[in-house]
C-alpha positions in Angstrom: 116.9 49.8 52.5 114.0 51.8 52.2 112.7 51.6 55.5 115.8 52.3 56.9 116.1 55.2 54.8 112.5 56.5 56.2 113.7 55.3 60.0 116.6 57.3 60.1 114.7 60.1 57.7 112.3 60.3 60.7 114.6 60.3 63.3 116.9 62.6 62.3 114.1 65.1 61.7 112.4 64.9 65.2 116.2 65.6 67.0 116.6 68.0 64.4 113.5 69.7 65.5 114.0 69.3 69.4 117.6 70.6 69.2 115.9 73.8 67.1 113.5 74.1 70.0 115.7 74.0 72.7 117.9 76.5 71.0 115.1 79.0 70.1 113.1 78.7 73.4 116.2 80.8 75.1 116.2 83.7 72.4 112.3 84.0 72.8 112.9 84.0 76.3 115.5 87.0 75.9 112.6 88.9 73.7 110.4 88.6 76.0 112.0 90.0 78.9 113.7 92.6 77.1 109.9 93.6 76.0 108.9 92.9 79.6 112.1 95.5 81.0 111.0 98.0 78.3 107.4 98.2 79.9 108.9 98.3 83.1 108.0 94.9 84.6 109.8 92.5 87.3 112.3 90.2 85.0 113.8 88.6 88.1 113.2 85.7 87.1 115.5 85.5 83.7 118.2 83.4 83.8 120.3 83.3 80.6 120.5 79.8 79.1 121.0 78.0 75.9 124.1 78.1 73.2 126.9 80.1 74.2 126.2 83.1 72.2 122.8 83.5 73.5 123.9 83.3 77.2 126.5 85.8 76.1 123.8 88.0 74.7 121.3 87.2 78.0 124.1 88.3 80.3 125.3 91.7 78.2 120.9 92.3 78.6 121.2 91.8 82.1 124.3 94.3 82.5 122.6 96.6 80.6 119.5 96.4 82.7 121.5 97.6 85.8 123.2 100.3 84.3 120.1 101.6 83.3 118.5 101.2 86.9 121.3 102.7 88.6 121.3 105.8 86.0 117.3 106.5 86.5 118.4 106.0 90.5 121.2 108.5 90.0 119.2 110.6 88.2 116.1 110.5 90.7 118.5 111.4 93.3 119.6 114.4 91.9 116.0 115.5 91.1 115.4 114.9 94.8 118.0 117.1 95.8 117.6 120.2 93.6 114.4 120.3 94.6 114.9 120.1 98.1 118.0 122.5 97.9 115.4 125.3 96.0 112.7 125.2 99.3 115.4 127.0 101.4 116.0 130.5 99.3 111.8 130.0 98.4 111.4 130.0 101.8 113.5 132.9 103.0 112.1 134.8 100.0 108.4 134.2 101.2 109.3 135.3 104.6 111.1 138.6 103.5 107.1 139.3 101.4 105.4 138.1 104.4 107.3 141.5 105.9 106.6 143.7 103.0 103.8 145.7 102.4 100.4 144.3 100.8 100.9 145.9 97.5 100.0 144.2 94.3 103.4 143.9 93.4 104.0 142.0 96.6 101.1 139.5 95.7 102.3 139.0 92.3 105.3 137.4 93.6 103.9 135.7 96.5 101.7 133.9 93.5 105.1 133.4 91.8 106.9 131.8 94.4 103.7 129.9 95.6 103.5 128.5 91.6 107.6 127.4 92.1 106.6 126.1 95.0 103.8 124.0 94.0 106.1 123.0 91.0 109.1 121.8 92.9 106.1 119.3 95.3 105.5 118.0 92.0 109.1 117.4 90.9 109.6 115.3 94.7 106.6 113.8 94.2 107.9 112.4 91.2 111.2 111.0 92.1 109.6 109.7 95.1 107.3 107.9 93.3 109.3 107.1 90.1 111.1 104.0 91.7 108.3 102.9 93.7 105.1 102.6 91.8 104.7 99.4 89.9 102.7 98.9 86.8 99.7 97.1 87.6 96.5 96.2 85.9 93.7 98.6 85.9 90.3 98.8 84.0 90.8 101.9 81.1 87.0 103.2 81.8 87.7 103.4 85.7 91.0 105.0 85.0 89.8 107.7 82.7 86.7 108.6 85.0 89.4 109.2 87.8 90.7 111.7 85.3 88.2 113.6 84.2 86.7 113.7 87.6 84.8 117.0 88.2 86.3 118.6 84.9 84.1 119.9 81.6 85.6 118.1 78.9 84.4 116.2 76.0 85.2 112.6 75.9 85.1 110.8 72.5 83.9 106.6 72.5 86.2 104.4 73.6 86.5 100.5 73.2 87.0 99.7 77.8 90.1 97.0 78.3 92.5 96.0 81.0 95.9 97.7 80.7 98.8 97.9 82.4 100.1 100.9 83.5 101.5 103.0 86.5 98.3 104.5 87.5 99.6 107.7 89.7 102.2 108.9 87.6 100.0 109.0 84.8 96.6 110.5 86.2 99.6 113.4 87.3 100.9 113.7 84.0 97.1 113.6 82.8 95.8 115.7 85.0 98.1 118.6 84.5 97.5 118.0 80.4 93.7 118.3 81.3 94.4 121.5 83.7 95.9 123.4 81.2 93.7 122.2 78.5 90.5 123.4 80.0 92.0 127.0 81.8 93.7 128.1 78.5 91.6 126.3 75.7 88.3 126.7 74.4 87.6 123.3 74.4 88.9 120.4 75.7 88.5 117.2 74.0 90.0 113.6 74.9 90.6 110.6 72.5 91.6 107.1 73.8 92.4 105.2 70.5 94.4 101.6 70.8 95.9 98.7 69.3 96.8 95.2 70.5 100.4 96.9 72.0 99.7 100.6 72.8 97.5 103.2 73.9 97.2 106.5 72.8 95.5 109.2 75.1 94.9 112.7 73.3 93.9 116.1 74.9 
């Protein structure tokens, strides 16, 4: 009776465990591509599986995913268009100065419109590039020498790592930080500090 007891004991607890396992194999699966979407990364490859409530859950991710990527398209769209829409009066007003005479007034808004000008590039650069760049891995130290490249600032030590980002929009957004940093302050200082998960760049 005993043994029988410890057979079946035994038994019961290793389909016990494999039923566990093939039940919570599909939620970490979920997790992890739902961390995966948040960082921007391919999830093509999920396919919602397991008890009925977490294929329910899998699909309502999966729903939720394209909503999201049609609203960033929608929105990147729009960008694209304002912008676009704003070269025309730019560019009639820079051909009514080009007529005027060379008076400082004149040249204060030619650098005007040529700052709106160089705004809106930046603003189609970005929804052209928005959609298109993929993160990839890239080496921090290469990444923040690309930065800093040619500019006085103080860099504090900084532990080098892979990481995975989207390397030209964020030298762009950098770079501007960094512009601005060293034209309007007295110093310019950046801090790289990190954890298993993020990264944190200060300027």
């Amino acid at each position: 009776f005993i043994f029988w007891l410890i057979t079946a004991t035994v038994v019961l607890s290793l389909i016990s465990i494999l039923f566990i396992r093939r039940q919570s194999d599909p939620i970490r699966e979920l997790a992890d591509a739902a961390a995966a979407f948040g960082k921007g990364q391919d999830i093509s490859g999920f396919k919602p599986r397991g008890a009925t409530e977490v294929r329910m859950a899998g699909q309502s991710f999966l729903k939720m995913r394209r909503r999201i990527r049609r609203h960033l398209e929608q929105r990147t769209l729009m960008l694209a268009g304002v912008s676009h829409d704003l070269r025309t009066p730019l560019t009639r007003l820079k051909l009514q100065l080009a007529m005027q005479d060379d008076t400082e007034d004149t040249r204060a808004a030619r650098r005007d419109i040529d700052e709106m000008e160089a705004m809106l590039t930046g603003y189609l650069d970005f929804a052209r590039g928005m959609g298109k760049e993929k993160p990839q891995g890239t080496r921090l130290s290469e990444f923040i020498s690309s930065v800093v490249k040619g500019r006085d600032l103080n860099i504090k030590p900084y532990e080098d790592r892979e990481i995975s980002i989207r390397p030209l929009m964020l030298k762009r957004c950098l770079v501007n930080l960094i512009s601005n940093a060293v034209k309007y302050g007295n110093v310019c200082e950046l801090t790289v500090t990190q954890d298993d998960e993020f990264l944190l760049i200060d300027v």
